[in-house]
C-alpha positions as CSV (number, residue, x, y, z in Angstrom):
1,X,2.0,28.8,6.1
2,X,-0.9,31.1,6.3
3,X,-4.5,29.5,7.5
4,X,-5.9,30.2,4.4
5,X,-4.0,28.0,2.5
6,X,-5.5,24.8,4.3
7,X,-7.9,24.4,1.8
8,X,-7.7,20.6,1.3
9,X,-9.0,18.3,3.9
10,X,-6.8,14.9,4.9
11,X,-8.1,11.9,6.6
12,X,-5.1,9.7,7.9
13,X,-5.6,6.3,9.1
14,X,-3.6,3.1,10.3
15,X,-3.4,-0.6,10.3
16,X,-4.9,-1.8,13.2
17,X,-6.3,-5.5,14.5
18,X,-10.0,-5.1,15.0
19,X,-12.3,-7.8,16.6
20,X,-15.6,-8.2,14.7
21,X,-19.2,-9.5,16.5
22,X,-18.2,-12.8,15.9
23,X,-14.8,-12.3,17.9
24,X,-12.6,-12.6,14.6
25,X,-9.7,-10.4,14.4
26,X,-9.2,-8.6,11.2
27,X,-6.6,-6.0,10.0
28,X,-8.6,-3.0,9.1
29,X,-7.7,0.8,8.6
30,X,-8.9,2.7,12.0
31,X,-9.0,7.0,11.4
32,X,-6.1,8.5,13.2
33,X,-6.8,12.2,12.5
34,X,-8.1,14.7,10.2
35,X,-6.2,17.8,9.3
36,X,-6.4,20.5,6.6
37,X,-3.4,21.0,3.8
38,X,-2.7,22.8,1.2
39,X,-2.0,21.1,-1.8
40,X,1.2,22.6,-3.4
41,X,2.4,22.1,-7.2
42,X,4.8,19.6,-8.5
43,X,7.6,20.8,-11.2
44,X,7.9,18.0,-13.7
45,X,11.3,16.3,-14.3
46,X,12.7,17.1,-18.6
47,X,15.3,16.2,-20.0
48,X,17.8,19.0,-22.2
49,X,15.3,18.2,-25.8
50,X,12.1,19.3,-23.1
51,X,11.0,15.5,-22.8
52,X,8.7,15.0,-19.6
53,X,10.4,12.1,-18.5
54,X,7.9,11.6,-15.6
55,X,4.7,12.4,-17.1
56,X,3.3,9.0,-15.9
57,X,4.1,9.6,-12.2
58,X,2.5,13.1,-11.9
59,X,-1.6,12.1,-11.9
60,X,-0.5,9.1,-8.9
61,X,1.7,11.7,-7.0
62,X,0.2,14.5,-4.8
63,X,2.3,16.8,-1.8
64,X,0.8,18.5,0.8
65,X,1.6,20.7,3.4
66,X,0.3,20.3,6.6
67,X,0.8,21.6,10.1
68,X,3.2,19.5,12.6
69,X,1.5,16.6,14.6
70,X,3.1,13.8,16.1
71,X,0.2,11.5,15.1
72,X,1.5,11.2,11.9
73,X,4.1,8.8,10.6
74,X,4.6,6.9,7.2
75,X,3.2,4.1,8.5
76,X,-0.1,5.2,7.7
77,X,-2.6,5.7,4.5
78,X,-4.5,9.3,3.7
79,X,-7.9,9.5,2.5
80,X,-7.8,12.5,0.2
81,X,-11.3,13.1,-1.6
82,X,-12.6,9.5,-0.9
83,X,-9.4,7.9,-2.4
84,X,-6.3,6.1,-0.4
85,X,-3.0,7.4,-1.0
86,X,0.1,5.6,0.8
87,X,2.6,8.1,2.2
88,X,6.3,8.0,0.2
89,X,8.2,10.7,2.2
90,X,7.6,13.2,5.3
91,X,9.7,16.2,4.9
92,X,10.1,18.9,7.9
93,X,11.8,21.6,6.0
94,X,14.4,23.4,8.8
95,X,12.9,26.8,8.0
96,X,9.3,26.0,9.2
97,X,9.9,23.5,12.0
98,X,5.8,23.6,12.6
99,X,4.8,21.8,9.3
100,X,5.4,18.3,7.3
101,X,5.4,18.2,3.3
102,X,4.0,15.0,2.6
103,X,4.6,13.2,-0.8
104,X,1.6,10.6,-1.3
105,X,1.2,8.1,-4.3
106,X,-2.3,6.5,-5.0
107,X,-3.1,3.2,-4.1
108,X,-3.8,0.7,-6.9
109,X,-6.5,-1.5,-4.7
């Protein structure tokens, strides 16, 4: 993955118990990290008569490719232009041991 690929920016960010003025605690989402991806294509699934059989899926799916950081886990929710996505799968291909491809799916809050 070349540097100029990493043309999408990725805020990631976690569950966490935060205490408010008052001394509540509430579960918010605290910023982890902030990387740069690059966004790669997804090949939509047909069937033998050419039928997209999951045209519905491809606008709340998104994968990225980002650089290796043990910060991230699937644990977590990603920001991606102003928008929370939940992570569905972390990939580390064995050719490129220095990168994730991370499959996200839009939250419906």
């Amino acid at each position: 993955m070349r540097a100029g690929e990493l043309r999408e920016i990725l805020e990631f960010q976690e569950l966490q118990r935060v205490k408010d003025e008052t001394g509540a605690v509430d579960n918010e989402y605290v910023k982890i990290l902030t990387t740069r991806a690059a966004k790669r294509k997804l090949t939509a699934v047909v069937n033998k008569d050419g039928v997209n059989a999951s045209e519905q899926f491809i606008g709340n799916m998104i994968v990225f490719q980002v650089r290796y950081n043990r910060l991230i886990n699937e644990n977590q929710q990603v920001i991606y232009k102003g928008l929370p996505y939940s992570i569905q799968l972390i990939d580390r291909p064995y050719y490129d041991l220095n990168t994730y491809i991370i499959t996200l799916k839009k939250k419906n809050d």
